[in-house]
VEXKOL-368344 format. One record per residue (C-alpha): x, y, z. Coordinates in steps of 0.1 Angstrom, whole numbers, plus 5000, padded with zeros to 4 digits. Layout:
BEGIN
XYZ...
This chain:
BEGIN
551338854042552438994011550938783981553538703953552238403938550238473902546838383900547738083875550137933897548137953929546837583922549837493899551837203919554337203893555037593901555237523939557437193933560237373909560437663940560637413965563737253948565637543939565137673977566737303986569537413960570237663971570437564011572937293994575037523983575237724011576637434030579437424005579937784005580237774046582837514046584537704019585138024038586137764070589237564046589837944032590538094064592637784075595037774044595138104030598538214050600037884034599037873996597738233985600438434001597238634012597338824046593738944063594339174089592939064130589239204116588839064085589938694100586738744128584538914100584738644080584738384107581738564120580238504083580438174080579138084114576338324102575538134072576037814087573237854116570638044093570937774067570737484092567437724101565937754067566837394061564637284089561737554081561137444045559737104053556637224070555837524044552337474025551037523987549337824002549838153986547638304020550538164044554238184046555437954019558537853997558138163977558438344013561738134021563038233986562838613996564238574033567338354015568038683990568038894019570238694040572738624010572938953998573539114031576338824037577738884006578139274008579439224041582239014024582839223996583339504020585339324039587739174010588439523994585339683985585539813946588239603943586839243956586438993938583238863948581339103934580338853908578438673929576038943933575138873892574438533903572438583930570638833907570038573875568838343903566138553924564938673885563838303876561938263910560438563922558238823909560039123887558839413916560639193945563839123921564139483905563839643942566639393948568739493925568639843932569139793970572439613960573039903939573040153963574539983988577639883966577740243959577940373993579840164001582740273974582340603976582540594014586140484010586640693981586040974005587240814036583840834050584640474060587440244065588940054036589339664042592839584018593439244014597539234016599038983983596139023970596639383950599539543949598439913948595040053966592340103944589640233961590940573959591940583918588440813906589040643870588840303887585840323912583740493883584240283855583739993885580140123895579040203858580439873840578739673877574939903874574839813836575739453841573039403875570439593856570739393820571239103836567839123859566039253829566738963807566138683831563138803848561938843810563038503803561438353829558438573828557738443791558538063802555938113831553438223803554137983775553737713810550037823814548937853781550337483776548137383809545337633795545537413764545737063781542637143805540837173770542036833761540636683787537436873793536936793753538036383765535136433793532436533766533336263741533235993770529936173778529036123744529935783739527735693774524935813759525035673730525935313741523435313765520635373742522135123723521634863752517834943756516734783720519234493729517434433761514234423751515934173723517233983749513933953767512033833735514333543733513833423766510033493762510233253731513133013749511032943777508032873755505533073770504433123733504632743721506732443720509732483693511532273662514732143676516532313648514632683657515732673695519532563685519332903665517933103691519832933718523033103695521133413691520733463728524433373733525333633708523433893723524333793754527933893742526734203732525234323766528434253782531034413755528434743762528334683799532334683795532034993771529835173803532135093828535235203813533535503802532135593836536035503852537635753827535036023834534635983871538835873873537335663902537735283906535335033930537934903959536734533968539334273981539633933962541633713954543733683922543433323912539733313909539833613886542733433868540733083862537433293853539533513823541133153812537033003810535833333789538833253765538332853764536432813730538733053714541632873726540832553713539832753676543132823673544332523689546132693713547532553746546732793780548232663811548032793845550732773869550632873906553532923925552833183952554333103985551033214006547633353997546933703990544633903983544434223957541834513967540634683933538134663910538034283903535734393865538634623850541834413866538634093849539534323815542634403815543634033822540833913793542934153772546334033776545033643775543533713742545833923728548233573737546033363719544933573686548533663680549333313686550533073654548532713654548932483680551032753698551032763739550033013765551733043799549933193828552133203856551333363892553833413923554733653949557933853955557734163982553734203989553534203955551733973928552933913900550933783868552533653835551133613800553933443783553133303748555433153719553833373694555633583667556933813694556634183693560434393674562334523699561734883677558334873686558234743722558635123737555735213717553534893723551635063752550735403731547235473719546735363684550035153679550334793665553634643667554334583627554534193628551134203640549734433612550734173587548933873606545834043618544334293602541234413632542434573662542634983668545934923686543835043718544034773748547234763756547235123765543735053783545034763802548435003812545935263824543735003844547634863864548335193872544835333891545534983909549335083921550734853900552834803870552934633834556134553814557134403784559534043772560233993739561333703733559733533764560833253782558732973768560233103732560832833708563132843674561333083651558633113681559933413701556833483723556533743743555733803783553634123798554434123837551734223856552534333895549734473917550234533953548934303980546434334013
């Protein structure tokens, strides 16, 4: 098998994907240009005042039966061709469809009048066409088959070598035999095929480069993103063995294995312990997420939504009632189901968008957590009557680094990181996050907003 496909775009889907849906195109078109021919040769006599002689009538009948059966072929083939630049492929197809065109298309041009047809021009955009898609040795030997054989064929009825197809009402006076004419025909047709192939192919050629360098530069983006996660691993983790040890020494002294303790001493330590207790898990999250971006793999365990739902609600409880905030909880799924995931990173994404709910919450504001089902899918909302997020900045709220403006001016912490975490987390579980502003719990100067969780069901 001839190979055709350049080393960069062996592996490129992208590259495979744009030739599979211009060999479709085309196959579309052909269709059209089939039923074309058909309502041509059944209304010409009536509405062109065009007259085909007995040959040209079964030529072109012949022609569009042709194209009709090979396209219905080629239609058929292309949904069982591979990626695989060692096989036949769409590349392949894309050939075999030039060859077939281009040999139909002569055929009608020397069947409509030769040098003085018409369609011609169609060769130019068959050529513009093969030069985007395949390789400039393949296109160029085209070109100059076409060439050749559009020569032949007009000097053959310059000389009478072969007969001349005149379409009657068409042109008035014969053509084919004027030298002035079928020169200045053939020269003005070479230069356009030959400029025309030339600056496409180099067109395309130079897209097809500036394409790799652009994935060149993007696999160094993400194999830099792989050595900072790297980086951040290790340094977490050493961070976590001094807070261990920590950790132990408090329940070393909690337990009293080293004496009894003043009331007042164990409260403090009981806080301290608490605190670093926090700190374990925020690194134990840090680890995680850091091994899911590097790895790009998720644990799959089935369980069921509620729980996890209740559990984020109990983490947030103390802060809730600091800010004196309201969260309720409503159920209204019509039967059980159960989501298969990771239950720790859907257990962070959820804490995220609870807390997010309550810090950008005003005093004594309210927090609706609603659950229900609608297709095998479960839906989550977070629905709060907080300042609300400007509907400038709600296309942006799910970008790296952006804080909605509002929210810059209340709190002043926050890296403008989770909700892009959290987005990232709902789509490696199928699912799907979007945005409310004002939400439906809104009161007068309270607009609220609602992020719509939906995860798919087992």
């Amino acid at each position: 098998m001839i190979k055709l496909i350049p080393d960069w775009a062996v592996h490129d889907e992208e590259f495979w994907l744009t030739i599979r849906r211009r060999n479709l195109w085309f196959i579309k078109l052909r269709y059209t240009t089939a039923a074309i021919l058909v309502i041509f040769l059944l209304t010409y006599r009536f509405f062109l005042s065009i007259y085909l002689s007995e040959t040209q009538t079964n030529v072109l009948i012949f022609i569009a039966s042709f194209i009709l059966l090979y396209n219905v072929l080629l239609h058929y083939i292309r949904r069982f061709l591979k990626h695989d630049s060692n096989a036949f492929n769409p590349l392949h197809l894309s050939i075999i469809q030039m060859i077939l065109d281009l040999t139909m298309l002569l055929l009608m041009i020397y069947y409509s009048g030769g040098v003085e047809s018409p369609l011609i021009f169609f060769l130019i955009f068959h050529m513009i066409v093969g030069s985007l898609i395949l390789p400039g040795l393949i296109v160029y030997s085209f070109a100059l088959a076409v060439l050749l054989i559009f020569w032949a064929i007009t000097v053959g009825e310059y000389y009478g070598y072969i007969e001349h197809h005149h379409i009657q009402g068409y042109i008035l006076f014969h053509l084919h035999q004027n030298f002035n004419y079928v020169l200045s025909v053939n020269i003005v047709f070479a230069m356009v095929i030959v400029i025309t192939v030339v600056l496409a192919n180099n067109i395309a050629r130079q897209l097809y480069q500036k394409e790799q360098q652009l994935y060149s530069y993007i696999e160094k983006l993400n194999q830099a993103e792989k050595e900072k996660t790297k980086y951040i691993l290790s340094v977490v983790h050493e961070i976590k063995t001094p807070l261990n040890a920590m950790h132990a020494y408090l329940d070393l002294v909690l337990q009293k294995f080293l004496g009894p303790l003043d009331e007042v001493v164990e409260e403090k330590l009981k806080r301290a312990k608490k605190r670093s207790d926090e700190a374990l898990e925020m690194i134990n999250t840090v680890l995680k997420v850091s091994q899911m971006k590097l790895m790009d793999q998720i644990n799959e365990e089935e369980f069921e939504m509620i729980e996890l739902i209740k559990s984020t609600i109990k983490r947030h409880s103390q802060f809730a009632q600091t800010k004196s905030v309201e969260v309720k909880l409503i159920d209204e799924r019509k039967e059980q189901c159960k989501i298969k995931g990771d239950q720790f990173l859907i257990l962070i994404a959820f804490s995220n968008l609870l807390g997010n709910a309550i810090k950008y919450n005003f005093e004594n504001g309210k927090v609706e957590i609603k659950l229900y089902n609608k297709d095998k899918m479960c839906f989550v909302e977070f629905c709060d009557n907080g300042p609300g997020i400007p509907k400038e900045d709600q296309e942006k709220v799910f970008q790296d680094f952006f804080r909605a403006s509002n929210i810059r001016k209340m709190v002043t912490e926050g890296a403008g990181l989770g909700l892009s975490f959290v987005k990232e987390i709902i789509e490696k579980h199928k699912g799907s996050i979007t945005l409310q502003s004002p939400s439906r719990i809104q009161q007068p100067g309270k607009p609220g907003s609602c992020f719509i969780v939906s995860l798919p069901c087992v």
